[in-house]
C-alpha positions as CSV (number, residue, x, y, z in Angstrom):
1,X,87.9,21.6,-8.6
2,X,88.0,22.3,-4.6
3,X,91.5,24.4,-5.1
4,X,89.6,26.6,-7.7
5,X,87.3,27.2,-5.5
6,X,89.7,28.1,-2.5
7,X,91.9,30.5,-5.4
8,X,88.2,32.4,-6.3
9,X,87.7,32.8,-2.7
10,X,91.1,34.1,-2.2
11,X,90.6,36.6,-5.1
12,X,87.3,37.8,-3.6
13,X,88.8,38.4,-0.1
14,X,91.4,40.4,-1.8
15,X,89.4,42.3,-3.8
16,X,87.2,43.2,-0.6
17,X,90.2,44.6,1.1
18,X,91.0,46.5,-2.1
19,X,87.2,47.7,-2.2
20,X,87.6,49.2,1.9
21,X,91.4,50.8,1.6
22,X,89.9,52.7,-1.5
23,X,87.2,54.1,0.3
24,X,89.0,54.8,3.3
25,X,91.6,56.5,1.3
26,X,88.6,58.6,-0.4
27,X,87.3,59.3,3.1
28,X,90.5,61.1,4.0
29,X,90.9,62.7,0.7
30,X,87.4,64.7,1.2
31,X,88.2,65.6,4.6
32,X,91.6,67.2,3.7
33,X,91.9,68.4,-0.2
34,X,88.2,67.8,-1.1
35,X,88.4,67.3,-5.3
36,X,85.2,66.2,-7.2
37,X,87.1,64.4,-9.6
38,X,88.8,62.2,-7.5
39,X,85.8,61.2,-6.0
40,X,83.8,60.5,-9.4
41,X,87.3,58.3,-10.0
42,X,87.4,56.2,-6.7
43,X,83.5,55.4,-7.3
44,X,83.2,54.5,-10.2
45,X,86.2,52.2,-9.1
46,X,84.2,51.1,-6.9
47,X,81.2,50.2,-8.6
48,X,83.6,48.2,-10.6
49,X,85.3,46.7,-7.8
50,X,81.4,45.4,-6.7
51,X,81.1,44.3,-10.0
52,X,83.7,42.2,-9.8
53,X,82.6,40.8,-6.2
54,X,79.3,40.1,-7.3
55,X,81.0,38.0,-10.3
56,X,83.6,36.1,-8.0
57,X,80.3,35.5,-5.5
58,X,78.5,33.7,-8.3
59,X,81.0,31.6,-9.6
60,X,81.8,30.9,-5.9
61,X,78.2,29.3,-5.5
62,X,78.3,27.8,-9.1
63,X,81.3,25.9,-7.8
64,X,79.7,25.1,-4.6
65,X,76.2,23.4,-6.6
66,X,78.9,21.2,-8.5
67,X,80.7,20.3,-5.8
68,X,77.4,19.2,-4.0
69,X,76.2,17.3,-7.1
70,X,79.4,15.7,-7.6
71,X,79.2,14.6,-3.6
72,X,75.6,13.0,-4.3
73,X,76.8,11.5,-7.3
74,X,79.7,9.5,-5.2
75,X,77.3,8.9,-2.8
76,X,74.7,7.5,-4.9
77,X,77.0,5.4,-6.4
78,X,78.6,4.1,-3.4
79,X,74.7,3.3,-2.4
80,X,74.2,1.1,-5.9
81,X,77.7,-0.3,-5.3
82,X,76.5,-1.4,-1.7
83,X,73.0,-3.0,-3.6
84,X,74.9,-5.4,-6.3
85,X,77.3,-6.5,-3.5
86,X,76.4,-10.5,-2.5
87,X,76.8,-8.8,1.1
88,X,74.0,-7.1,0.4
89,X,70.8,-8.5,2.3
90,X,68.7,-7.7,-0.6
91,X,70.7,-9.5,-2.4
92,X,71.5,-12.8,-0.2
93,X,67.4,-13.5,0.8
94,X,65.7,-11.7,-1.6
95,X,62.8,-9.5,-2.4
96,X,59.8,-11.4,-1.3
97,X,59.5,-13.7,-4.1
98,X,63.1,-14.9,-5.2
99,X,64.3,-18.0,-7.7
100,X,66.1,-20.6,-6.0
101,X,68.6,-20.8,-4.5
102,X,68.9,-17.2,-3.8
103,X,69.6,-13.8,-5.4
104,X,73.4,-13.4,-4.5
105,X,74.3,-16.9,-4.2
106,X,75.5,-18.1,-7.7
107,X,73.9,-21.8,-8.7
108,X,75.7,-24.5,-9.8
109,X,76.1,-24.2,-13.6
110,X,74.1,-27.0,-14.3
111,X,71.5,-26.4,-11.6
112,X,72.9,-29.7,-9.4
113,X,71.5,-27.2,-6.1
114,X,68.5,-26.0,-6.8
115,X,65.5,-26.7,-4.4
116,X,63.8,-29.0,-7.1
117,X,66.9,-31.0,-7.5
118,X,68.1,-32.3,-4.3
119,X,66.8,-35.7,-3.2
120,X,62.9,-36.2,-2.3
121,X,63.8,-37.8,0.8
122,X,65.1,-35.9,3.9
123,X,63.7,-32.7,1.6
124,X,62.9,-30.9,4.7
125,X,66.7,-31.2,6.1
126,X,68.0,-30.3,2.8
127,X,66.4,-27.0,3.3
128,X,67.1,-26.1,7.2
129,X,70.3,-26.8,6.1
130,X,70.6,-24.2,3.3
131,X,68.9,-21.7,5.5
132,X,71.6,-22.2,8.4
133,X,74.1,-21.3,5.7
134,X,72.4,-17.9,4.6
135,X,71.6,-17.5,8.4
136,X,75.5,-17.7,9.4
137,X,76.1,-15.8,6.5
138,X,74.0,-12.8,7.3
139,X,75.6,-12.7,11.0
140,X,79.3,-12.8,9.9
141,X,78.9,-10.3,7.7
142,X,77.0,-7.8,10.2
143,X,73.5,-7.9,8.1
144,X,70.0,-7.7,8.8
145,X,67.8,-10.9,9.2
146,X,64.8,-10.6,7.0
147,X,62.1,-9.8,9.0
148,X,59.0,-10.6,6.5
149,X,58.2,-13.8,4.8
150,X,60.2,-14.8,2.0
151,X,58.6,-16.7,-1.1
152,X,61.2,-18.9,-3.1
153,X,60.2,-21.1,-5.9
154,X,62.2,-23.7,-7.7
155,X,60.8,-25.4,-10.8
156,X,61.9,-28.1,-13.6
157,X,60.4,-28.8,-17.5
158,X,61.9,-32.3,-18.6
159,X,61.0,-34.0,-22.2
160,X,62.4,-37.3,-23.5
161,X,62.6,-39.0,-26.8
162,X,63.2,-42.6,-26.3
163,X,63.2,-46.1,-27.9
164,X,62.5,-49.1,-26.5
165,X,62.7,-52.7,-27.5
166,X,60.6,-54.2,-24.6
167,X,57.5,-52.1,-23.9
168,X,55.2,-53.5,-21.9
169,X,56.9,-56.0,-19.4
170,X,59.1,-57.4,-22.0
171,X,56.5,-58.8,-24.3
172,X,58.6,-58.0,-27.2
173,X,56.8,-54.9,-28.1
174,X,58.9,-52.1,-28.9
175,X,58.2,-48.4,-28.9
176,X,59.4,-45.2,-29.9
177,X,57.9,-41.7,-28.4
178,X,58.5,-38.3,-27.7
179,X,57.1,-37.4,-24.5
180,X,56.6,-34.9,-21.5
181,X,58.1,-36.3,-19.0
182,X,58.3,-34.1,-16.0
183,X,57.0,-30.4,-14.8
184,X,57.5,-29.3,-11.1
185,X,56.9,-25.9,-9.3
186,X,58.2,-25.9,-5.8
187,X,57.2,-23.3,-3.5
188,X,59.4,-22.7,-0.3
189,X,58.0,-20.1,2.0
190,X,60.5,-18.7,4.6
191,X,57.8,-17.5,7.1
192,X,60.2,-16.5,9.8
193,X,63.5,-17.9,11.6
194,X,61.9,-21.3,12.7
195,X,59.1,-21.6,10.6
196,X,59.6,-22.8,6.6
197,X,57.0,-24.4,4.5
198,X,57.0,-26.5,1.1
199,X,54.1,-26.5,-1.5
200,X,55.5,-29.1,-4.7
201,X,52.8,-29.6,-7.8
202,X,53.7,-31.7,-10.2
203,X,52.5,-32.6,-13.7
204,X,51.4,-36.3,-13.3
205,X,52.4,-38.5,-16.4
206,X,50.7,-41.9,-16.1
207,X,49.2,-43.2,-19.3
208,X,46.4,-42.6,-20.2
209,X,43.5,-45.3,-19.4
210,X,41.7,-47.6,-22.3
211,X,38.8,-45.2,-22.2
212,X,40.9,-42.2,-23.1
213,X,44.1,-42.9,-25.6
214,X,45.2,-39.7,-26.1
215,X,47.7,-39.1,-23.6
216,X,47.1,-34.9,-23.1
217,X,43.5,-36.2,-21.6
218,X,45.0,-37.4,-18.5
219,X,48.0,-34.0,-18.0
220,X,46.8,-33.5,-14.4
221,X,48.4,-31.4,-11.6
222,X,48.6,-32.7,-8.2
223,X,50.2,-31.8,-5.0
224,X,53.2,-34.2,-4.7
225,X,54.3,-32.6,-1.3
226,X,53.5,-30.1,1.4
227,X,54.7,-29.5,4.7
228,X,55.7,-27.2,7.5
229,X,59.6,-27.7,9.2
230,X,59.9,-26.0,12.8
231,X,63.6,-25.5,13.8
232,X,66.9,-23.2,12.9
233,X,69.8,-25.9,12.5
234,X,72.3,-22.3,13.4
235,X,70.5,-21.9,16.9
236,X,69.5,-25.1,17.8
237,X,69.8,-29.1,16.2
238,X,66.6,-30.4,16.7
239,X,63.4,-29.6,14.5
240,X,59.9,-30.8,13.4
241,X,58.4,-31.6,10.0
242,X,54.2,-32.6,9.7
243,X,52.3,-32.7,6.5
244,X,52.8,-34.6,3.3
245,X,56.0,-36.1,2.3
246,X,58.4,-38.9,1.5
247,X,59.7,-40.2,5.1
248,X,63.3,-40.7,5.4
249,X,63.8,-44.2,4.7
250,X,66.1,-44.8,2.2
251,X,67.9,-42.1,0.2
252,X,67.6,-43.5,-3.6
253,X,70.2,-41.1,-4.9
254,X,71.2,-41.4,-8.2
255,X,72.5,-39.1,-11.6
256,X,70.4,-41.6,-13.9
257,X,67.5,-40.5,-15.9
258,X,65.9,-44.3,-14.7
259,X,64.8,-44.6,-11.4
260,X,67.2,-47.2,-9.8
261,X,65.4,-50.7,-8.4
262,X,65.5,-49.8,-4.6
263,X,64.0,-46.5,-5.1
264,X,60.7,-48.5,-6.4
265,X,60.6,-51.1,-3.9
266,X,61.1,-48.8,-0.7
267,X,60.4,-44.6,-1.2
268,X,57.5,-44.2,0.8
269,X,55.5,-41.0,0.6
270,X,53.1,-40.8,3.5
271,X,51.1,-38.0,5.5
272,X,54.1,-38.1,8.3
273,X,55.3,-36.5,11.1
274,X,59.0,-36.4,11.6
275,X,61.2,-35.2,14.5
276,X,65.2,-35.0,13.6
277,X,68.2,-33.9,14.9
278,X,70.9,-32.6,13.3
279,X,74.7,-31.8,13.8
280,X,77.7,-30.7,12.8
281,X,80.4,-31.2,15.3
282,X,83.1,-29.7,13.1
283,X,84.2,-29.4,9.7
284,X,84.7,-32.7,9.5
285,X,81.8,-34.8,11.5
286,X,78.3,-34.5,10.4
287,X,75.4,-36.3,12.6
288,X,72.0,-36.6,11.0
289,X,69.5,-38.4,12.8
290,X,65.6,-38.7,12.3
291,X,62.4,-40.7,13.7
292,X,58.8,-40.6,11.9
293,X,55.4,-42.1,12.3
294,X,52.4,-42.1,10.0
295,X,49.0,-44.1,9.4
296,X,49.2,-45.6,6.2
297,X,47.1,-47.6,4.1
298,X,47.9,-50.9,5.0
299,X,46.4,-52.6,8.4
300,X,45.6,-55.7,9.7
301,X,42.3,-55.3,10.1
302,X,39.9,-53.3,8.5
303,X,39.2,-51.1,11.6
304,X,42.5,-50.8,12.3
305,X,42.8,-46.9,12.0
306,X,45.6,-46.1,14.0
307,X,49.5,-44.7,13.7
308,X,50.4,-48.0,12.6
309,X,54.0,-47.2,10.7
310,X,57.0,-45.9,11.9
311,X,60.6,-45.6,11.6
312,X,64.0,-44.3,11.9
313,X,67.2,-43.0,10.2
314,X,71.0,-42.2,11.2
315,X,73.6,-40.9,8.9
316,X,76.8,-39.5,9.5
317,X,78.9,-37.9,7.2
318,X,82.8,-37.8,7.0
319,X,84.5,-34.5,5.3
320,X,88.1,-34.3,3.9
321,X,89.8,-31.9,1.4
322,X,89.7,-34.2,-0.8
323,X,87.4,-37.0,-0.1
324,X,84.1,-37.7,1.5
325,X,82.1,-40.4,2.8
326,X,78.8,-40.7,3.8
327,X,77.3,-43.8,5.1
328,X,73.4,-44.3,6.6
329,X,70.8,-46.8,7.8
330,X,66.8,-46.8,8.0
331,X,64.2,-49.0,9.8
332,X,60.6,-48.9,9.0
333,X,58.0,-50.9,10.3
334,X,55.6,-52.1,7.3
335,X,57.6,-51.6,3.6
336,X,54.4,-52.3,2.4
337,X,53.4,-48.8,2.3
338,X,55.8,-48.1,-0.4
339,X,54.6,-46.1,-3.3
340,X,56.3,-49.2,-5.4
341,X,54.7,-52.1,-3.7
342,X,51.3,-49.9,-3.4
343,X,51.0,-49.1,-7.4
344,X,53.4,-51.5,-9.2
345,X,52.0,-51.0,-12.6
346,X,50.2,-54.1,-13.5
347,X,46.6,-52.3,-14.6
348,X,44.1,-54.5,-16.0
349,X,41.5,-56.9,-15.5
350,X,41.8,-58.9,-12.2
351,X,45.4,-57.9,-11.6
352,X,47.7,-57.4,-9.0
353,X,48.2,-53.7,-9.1
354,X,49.9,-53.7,-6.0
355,X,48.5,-53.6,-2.8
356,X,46.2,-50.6,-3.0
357,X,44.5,-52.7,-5.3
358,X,41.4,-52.2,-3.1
359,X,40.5,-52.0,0.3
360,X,40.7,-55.7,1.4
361,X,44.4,-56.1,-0.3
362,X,45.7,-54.0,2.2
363,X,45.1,-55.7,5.2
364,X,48.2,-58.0,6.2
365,X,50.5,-58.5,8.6
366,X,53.5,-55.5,8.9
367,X,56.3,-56.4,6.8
368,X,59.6,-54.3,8.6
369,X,62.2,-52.7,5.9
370,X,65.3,-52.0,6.1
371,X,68.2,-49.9,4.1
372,X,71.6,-49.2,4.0
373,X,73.6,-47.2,1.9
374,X,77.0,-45.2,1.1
375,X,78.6,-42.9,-1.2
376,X,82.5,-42.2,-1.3
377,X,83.4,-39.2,-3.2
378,X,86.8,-38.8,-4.3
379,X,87.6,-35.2,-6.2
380,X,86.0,-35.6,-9.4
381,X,84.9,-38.9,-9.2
382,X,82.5,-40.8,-6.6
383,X,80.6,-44.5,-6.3
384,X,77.5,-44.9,-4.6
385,X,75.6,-48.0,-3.3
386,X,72.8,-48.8,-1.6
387,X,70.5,-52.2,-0.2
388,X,67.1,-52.6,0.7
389,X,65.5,-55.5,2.0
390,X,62.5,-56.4,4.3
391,X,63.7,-58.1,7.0
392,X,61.4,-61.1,7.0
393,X,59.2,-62.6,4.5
394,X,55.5,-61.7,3.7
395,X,53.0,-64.4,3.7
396,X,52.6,-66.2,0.4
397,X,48.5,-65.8,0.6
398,X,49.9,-62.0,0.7
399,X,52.8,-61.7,-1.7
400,X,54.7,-64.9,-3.3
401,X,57.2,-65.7,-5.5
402,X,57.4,-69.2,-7.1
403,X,55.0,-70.6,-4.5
404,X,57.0,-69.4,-1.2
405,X,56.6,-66.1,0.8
406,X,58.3,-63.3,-1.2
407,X,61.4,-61.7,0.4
408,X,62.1,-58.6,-2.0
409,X,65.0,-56.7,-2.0
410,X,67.0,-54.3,-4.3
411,X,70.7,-53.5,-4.8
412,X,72.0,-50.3,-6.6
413,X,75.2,-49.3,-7.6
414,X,76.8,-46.5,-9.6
415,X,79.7,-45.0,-10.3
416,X,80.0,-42.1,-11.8
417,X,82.9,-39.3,-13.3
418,X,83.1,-35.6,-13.4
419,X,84.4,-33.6,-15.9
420,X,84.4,-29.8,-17.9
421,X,84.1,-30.5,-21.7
422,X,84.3,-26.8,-23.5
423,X,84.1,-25.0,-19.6
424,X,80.5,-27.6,-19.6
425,X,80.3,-29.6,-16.4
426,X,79.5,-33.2,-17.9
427,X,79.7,-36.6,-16.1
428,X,79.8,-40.2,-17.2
429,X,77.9,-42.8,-15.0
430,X,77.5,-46.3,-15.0
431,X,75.2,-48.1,-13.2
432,X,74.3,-51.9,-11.9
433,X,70.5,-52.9,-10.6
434,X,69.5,-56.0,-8.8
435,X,66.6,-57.5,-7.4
436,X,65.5,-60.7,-5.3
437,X,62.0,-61.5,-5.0
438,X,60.6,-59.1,-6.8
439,X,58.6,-60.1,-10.0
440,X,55.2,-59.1,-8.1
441,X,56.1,-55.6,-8.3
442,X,57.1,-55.6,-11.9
443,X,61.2,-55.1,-11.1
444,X,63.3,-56.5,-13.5
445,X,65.8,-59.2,-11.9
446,X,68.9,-57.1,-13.9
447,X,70.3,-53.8,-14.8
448,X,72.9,-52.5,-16.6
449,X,72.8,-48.9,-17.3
450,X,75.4,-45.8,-18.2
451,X,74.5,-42.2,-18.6
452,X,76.5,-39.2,-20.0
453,X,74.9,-35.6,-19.3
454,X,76.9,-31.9,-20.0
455,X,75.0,-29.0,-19.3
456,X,75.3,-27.0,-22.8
457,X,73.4,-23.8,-21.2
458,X,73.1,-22.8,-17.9
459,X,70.4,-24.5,-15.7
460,X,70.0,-27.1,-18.1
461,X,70.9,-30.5,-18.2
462,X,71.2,-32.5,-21.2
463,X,71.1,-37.2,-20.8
464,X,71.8,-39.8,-22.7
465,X,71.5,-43.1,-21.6
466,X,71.2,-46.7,-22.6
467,X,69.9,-49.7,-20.6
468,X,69.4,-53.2,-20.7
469,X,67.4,-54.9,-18.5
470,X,66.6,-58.8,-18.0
471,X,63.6,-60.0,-16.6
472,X,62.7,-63.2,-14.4
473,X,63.2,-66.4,-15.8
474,X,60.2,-67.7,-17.5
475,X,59.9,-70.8,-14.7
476,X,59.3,-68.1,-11.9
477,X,55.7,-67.0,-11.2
478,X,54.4,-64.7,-8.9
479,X,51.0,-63.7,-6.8
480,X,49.6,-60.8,-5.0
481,X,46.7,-61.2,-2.5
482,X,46.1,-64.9,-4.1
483,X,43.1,-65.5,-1.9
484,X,41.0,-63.0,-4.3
485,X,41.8,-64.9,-7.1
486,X,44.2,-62.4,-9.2
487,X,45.3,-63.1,-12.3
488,X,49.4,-64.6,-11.6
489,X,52.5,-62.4,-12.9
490,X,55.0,-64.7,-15.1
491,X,58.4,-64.3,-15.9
492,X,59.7,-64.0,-19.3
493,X,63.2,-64.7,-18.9
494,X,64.1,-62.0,-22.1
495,X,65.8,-58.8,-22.0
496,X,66.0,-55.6,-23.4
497,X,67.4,-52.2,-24.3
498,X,65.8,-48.9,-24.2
499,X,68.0,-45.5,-25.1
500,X,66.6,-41.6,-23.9
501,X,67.5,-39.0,-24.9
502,X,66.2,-36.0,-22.1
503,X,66.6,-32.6,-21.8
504,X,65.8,-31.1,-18.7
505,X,65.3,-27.0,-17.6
506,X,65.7,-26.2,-13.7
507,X,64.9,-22.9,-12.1
């Protein structure tokens, strides 16, 4: 189109020329032979000769529009070329209200890093350590840092249908039910480089009470966690985390839909502060450490209202091509503050419903915890254990088991595979669950569970699994809080099998 134009402009120049040696040429001609008809001839060769200028001009400036449209077009789509680009900072943090993880970034498949899927414990270092990512990110690739807040939520809708052959503390009762099992909105809000925030609600699916049967009466919503993180792992390794969370003791990782035994006897969620350091010495050496203090609801005295708990954790993480191992410890002082051995599910008249059974049941004497745990990955396929135990035992006035001081602990193991079936990540896992100690707090002595999942659509995960479990034996008896005259928790010595079916939806 461009050597048109130059031809046309070419022609025009030469027709100009034409246009002036005609008229000089007529010039002479009346100053030496004047004759009219020559003169009528060379104008009106003229006036075509401007005809034909005035014609080349226009299509001169018709070519000149196109090419200028044609040159915004390329431009414009160069500038939507440079918007769908992951390089894109639009694209990599998001207008201000994004989905998890990020517009840009593609999720796993079947959703395994979402902000609502990544362990409850050490939350607050998962996400420093996804924003050091899109922070290094942003830098190597010369973009803009986002300099207004950015709102990202992360969200899950889980339903089961199960069957079980021992509901209610292996009485012998089975059931069968379709139920609602799980509904979580995260909010993270990415105020600026050193200041990130976490709002969680959850739908909260305890049955319903004897006064109220129908289990929709009782669909609350509650704030599960919130809490503010100071620090930018990319610019400096130590931060700050206050508000409501689950401390990091313990790590209770696991692909099961069941919650494995350790993860009942020792999660604690607690109104915390936590200071942590963390660092990555190279590609291969990862250092995570992290020290926390809260009140609690436990004390030994009933005016004792100060920062009472505390704790610590250390992990360190090995990286090869191929493999990976990560191995960690945790201290805390009083286990008793544990969301399992605070609410153990034994409602009813004059029970032992843990130790928040009222305000006296709390007072004892501190109770330290302690954890250790490991996972070796291997490619496709990885085993993970873990141990908690308290490191002494509790008095028997506060928590026995046949007629001694109770010494809970928990073991968990799993193993689990990784495979495509149909381009569907799937995964088989089997699983092993002990416990010591532990009838109290309503945890089965044995496990034996194995789960297979695929992800048939994107961000979606669908379970099967199948269980057996095997109580006490019907000889062991234990008591909480005795001195109040609580109603004693037996053994059975039976077992049973329970199968769920879930199908979960992650955002």
């Amino acid at each position: 189109m461009l050597s048109n134009k130059y031809k046309l402009t070419a022609l025009m120049g030469v027709c100009w020329l034409s246009l002036q040696g005609n008229v000089a040429l007529a010039t002479e001609s009346t100053q030496t032979t004047p004759n009219d008809n020559e003169i009528r001839r060379l104008s009106q060769r003229t006036q075509t000769l401007e005809s034909e200028l005035r014609r080349v001009q226009n299509q001169v400036a018709n070519l000149r529009r196109q090419s200028s449209q044609t040159i915004v077009s390329s431009n414009e789509t160069a500038d939507h070329q440079s918007l769908v680009t992951s390089l894109h900072p639009f694209f990599i943090i998001g207008t201000p209200v994004i989905s998890s993880p990020y517009i840009g970034i593609n999720s796993e498949y079947n959703a395994s890093d979402l902000v609502v899927n990544q362990p409850y414990v050490n939350e607050d270092l998962y996400l420093l350590q996804q924003r050091k990512q899109i922070y290094n990110y942003l830098i190597q690739n010369c973009q803009p840092l986002s300099k207004t807040p950015v709102v990202n939520l992360s969200g899950k809708i889980e339903s089961q249908i199960f069957h079980t052959s021992h509901f209610g503390n292996f009485q012998n009762n089975s059931a069968t039910d379709i139920d609602l099992t799980g509904i979580e909105l995260d909010t993270e809000i990415l105020v600026n480089q050193w200041v990130t925030g976490l709002i969680a609600f959850v739908y909260d699916n305890t049955p319903p009470t004897d006064m109220s049967p129908r289990r929709i009466d009782n669909s609350r919503v509650l704030l599960e966690r919130g809490f503010l993180t100071i620090g930018n792992l990319a610019r400096f390794p130590l931060y700050a985390t206050m508000g409501q969370f689950y401390v990091p003791f313990g790590q209770y990782s696991s692909a099961m839909i069941s919650d494995p035994f350790t993860k009942t006897l020792g999660r604690t969620k607690a109104r915390a502060l936590t200071l942590g350091f963390s660092k990555q010495f190279n590609e291969e050496n990862d250092l995570n450490l992290a020290a926390f203090i809260f009140r609690g609801p436990s004390r030994t005295s009933i005016d004792n209202n100060g920062l009472r708990n505390y704790g610590v954790n250390a992990e360190y993480i090995f990286t090869k091509p191929k493999w990976n191992l990560d191995i960690a410890g945790s201290y805390i002082r009083n286990i008793a503050d544990s969301v399992g051995m605070q609410h153990n599910g034994n409602t009813g008249f004059n029970n032992f419903e843990g130790f928040a059974t009222n305000n006296y049941t709390e007072i004892l004497n501190p109770v330290p915890g302690l954890d250790a745990r490991g996972t070796l990955s291997i490619e496709a396929f990885s085993l993970t254990g873990e141990y908690v135990t308290v490191s002494r035992s509790f008095s028997q006035s506060v928590l026995s088991f046949d007629n001694q001081g109770a010494k809970p602990s928990a073991f968990h193991a799993e193993a689990a595979y990784k495979f495509n079936v149909l381009e569907k990540p799937s995964a088989i896992i089997v699983g092993y669950d002990q416990s010591k100690d532990a009838l109290g707090l309503l945890i089965p002595k044995k496990r034996y569970i194995a789960t297979v999942s695929t992800s048939i659509w994107k961000d979606t995960i669908e379970s099967l699994e199948f269980r057996h479990d095997i109580d006490y034996n019907a000889t062991d008896i234990a008591y909480g809080q005795s001195g109040f005259g609580l109603n004693p928790i037996n053994g059975t010595g039976k077992g049973g099998n329970t199968i769920t079916l879930q199908v979960g939806l992650y955002f």
